[in-house]
N, C-alpha and C positions, 0 to 999 in steps of 0.2 A: 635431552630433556623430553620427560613426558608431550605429546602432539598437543595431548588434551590439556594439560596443565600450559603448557604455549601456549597456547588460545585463549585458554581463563584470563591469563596472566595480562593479555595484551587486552581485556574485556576492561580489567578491572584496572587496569592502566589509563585507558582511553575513556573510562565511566569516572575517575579523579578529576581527571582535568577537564573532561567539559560541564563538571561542578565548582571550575574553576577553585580547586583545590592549590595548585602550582606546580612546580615541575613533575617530571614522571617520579616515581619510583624507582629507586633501583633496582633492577631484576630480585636477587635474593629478597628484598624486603616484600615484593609483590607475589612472590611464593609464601612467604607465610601469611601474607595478607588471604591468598587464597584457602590455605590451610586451613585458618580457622574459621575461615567463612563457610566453607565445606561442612566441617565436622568429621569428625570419625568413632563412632560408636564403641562404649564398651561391651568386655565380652557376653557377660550374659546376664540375667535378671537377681537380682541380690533376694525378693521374697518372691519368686512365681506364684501367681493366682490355680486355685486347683478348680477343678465341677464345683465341688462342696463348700468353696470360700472363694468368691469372685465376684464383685462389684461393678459396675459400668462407668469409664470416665472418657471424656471425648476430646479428641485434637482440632481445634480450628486452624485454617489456615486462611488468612483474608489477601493473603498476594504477599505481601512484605511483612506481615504483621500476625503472627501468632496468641492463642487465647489457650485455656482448656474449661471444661464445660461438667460441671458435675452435679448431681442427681442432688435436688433440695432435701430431696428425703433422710439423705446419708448426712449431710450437715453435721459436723461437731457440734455439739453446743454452745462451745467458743463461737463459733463461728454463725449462730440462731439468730445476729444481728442481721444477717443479707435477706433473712426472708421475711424479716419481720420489713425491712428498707424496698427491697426491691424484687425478691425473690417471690412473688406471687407466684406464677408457673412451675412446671416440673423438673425446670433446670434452671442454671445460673451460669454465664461467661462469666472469667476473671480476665482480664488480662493485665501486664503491667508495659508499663514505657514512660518514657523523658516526658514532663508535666508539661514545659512549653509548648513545644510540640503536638503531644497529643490533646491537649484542651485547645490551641491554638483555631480561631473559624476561618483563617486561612495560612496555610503551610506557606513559609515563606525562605529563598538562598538561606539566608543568617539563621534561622530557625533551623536548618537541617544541618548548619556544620557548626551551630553550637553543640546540638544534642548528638555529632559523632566524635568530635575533637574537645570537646569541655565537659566537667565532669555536670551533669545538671539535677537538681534534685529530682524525682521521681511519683509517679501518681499509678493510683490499681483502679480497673476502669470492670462494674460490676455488673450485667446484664440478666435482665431475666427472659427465658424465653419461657415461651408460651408455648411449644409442639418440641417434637422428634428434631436433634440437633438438624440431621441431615436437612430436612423440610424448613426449618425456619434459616438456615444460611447455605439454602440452596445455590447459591452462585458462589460458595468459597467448599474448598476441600474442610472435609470433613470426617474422622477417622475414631471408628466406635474402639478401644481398646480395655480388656479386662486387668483388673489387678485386684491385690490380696485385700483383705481386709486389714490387713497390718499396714498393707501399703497404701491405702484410699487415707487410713491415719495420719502416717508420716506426713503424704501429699499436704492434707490440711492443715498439718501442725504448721507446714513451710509456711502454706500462703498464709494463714494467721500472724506468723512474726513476718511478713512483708506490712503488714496495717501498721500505722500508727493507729492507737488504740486510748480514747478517753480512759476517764475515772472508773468509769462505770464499763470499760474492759472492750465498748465497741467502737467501731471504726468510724470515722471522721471524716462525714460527709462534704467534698470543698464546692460542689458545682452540679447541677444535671449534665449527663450524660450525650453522647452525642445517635443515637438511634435508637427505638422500643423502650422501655421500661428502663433507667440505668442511670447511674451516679457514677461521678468520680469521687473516689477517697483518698489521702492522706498514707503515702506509703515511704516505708522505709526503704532506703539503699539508693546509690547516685547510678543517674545512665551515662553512658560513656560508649567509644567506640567497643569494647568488647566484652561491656556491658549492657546487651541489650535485651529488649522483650522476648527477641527469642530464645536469648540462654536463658531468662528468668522462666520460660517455659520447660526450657529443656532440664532447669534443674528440679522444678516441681515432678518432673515426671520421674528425674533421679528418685527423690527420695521415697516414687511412687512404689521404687523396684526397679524403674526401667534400664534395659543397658540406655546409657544417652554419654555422650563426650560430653568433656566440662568445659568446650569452646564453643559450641553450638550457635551458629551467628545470626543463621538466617533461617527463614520459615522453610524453605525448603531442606535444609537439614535436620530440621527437627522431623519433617513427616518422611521425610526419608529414613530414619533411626527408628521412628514410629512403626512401621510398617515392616522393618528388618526386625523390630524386636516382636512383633506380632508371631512371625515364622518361627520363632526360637519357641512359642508355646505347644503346648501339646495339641494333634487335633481336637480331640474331645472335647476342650473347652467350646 
């Protein structure tokens, strides 16, 4: 076997059980445990961004926990409720994840292996920043990527059907936010172990265009896909 995959394997063995999860794994099971925590990228971009048609949308990455960040300007008009809510500035964070958990004001054992081992309902957490992604979440990875104008679409058609949505077609303010300018909303879809923020990430980026795997677990595989699929552009962009 893989050294490297050995290694993981025994990481993500020894990081179970002293979450007091219960016995180890068995070998096989903790190899695809790893697998899909990894990711592995698809081959190339379904609508490439050209010079002529290329929008700006950006990748957070806050340590465990993935967002993406998109220009108020470009806003669907589906989606004209965020700015009118919270989107004052020149950009807006979404991100999504497990509603106990992340409204929770202190993380707690039982809170962290409900939201990987039960299915739990779900919340979109909506941020407005005020500057340049880079500058306002200067201490997390931050990754500027372009895409089509077809695919900035798609992106927002996604995250629009993640909202539960009023009468009146906008999203469903449940609580303030937990940093700057920002609410939690009312989202559709349950979190679960391989169900989480960061494939809700990795799949918005799918239908950005991006190549992205559709097991995408963790924030670091999302900006690892991010950055391999940057390469696959042409320089000229």
């Amino acid at each position: 076997m893989n050294r490297e995959v050995t290694a993981m394997q025994c990481r993500v063995r020894l990081t179970l059980r002293a979450a007091g999860v219960g016995k180890l794994l068995p070998p096989a099971w903790a190899v695809l445990l790893i697998m899909m925590l990894q990711g592995c990228g698809a081959a190339t971009w379904q609508h490439p961004p050209t010079r002529s048609d290329q929008q700006m949308l950006y990748v957070v990455s806050h340590g465990w926990h993935t967002g993406i960040i998109l220009p108020t300007v470009e806003l669907l008009p589906a989606l004209s409720f965020l700015r009118e809510d919270v989107a004052d500035g020149p950009y807006v964070e979404i991100g999504w994840g497990d509603k106990g958990f992340y409204q929770a004001p202190e993380i707690t054992v039982k809170l962290t292996l409900q939201a990987m081992f039960w299915p739990t309902d779900s919340i979109l957490h909506v941020v407005s920043v005020p500057e340049a992604p880079a500058e306002y979440f200067s201490a997390s990875q931050v990754v500027e990527v372009p895409v089509s104008r077809e695919g900035m679409a798609a992106l927002q058609q996604s995250v629009l059907a993640t909202f539960v949505l009023n009468d009146q077609g906008r999203g469903i303010i449940t609580q303030p936010g937990i940093y700057g300018k920002s609410y939690f909303y009312a989202a559709n879809g349950y979190y679960y172990l391989t169900n989480t923020c960061n494939r809700w990430t990795a799949q918005m980026l799918a239908a950005a265009g991006l190549p992205m795997a559709p097991l995408t677990l963790t924030a670091g595989g999302v900006i690892r896909q991010v950055r391999a699929a940057q390469l696959q552009l042409s320089p000229s962009l």
